[in-house]
C-alpha positions, 0 to 999 in steps of 0.5 A: 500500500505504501508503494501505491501511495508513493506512486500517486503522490508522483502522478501529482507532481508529473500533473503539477508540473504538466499544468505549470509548465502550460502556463510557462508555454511549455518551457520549465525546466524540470529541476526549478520545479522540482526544487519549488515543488519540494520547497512548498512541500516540505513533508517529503523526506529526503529519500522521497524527494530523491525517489520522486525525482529520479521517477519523473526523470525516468519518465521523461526519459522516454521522450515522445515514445508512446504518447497515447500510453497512461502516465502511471503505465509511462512511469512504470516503463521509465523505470524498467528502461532506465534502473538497474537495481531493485527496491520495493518500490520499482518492483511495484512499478515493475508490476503495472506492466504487462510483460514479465519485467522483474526479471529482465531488468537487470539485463542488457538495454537492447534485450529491454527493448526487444521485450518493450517491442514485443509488448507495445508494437507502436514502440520506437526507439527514434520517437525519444528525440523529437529531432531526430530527422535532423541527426547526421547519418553518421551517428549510430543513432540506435546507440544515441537514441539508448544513450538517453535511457542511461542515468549519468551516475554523477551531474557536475556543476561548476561555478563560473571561473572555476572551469578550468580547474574542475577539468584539470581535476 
């Protein structure tokens, strides 16, 4: 029941942040409304807040794949293409599939898709980027287009001035 509470407290924020990111004509970056939304809401602990995030990130993950598909569907499928390891609350997730996806999920991305494709038809890799036309027919593209479903394991932001010094390090 727990992970069904933390599911639904998810779709609200993936549902708030639909709705400002309409009202900002569709430019809000994720992590400014994330950090407002959790600022407003302080009751979320820090392993929900890192939960959450890293949720909504999977899902937006997909991209444009799948339009039509349910948001709470949607998640369930950002988190099989993009963890690797298990927890409760992905077996949950695991578990609003319909393909057998908990034992699968610590296994190659090219055999996740190939389950993915078997399940949704309509599925294509290339609908993640939305300009994809645009790529260059040099690009290994299949390999570009997986390169999105994997969570870079650190995000360094640097200070201006200090560029050259974090390079070097």
């Amino acid at each position: 029941m727990r992970e069904q509470n933390r599911l639904e407290h998810i779709l609200n924020i993936l549902s708030s942040y639909k709705k400002a990111a309409a009202e900002n004509k569709g430019y809000l970056p994720l992590h400014i409304f994330l950090q407002n939304y959790f600022k407003q809401n302080k009751q979320m602990g820090s392993r929900d807040r890192r939960l959450a995030s890293a949720t909504l990130y999977n899902y937006f993950r997909l991209g444009k794949a799948l339009p039509a598909l349910a948001d709470k569907e949607k998640i369930a499928l950002g988190a099989f293409l993009c963890e690797r390891e298990e927890s409760p609350f992905i077996n949950f997730l695991l578990t609003q599939l319909p393909f057998e996806a908990k034992e699968l999920l610590n296994k190659p991305i090219q055999q996740k898709l190939q389950s993915i494709q078997e399940a949704y038809p309509d599925f294509l890799l290339s609908d993640i980027l939305k300009f994809n036309q645009e790529l260059s027919d040099d690009l290994g593209k299949d390999a570009f287009y997986q390169s999105f479903l994997i969570r870079p394991k650190v995000f360094l932001r640097s200070k201006k001035g200090f560029d050259k010094q974090v390079t070097q390090e």
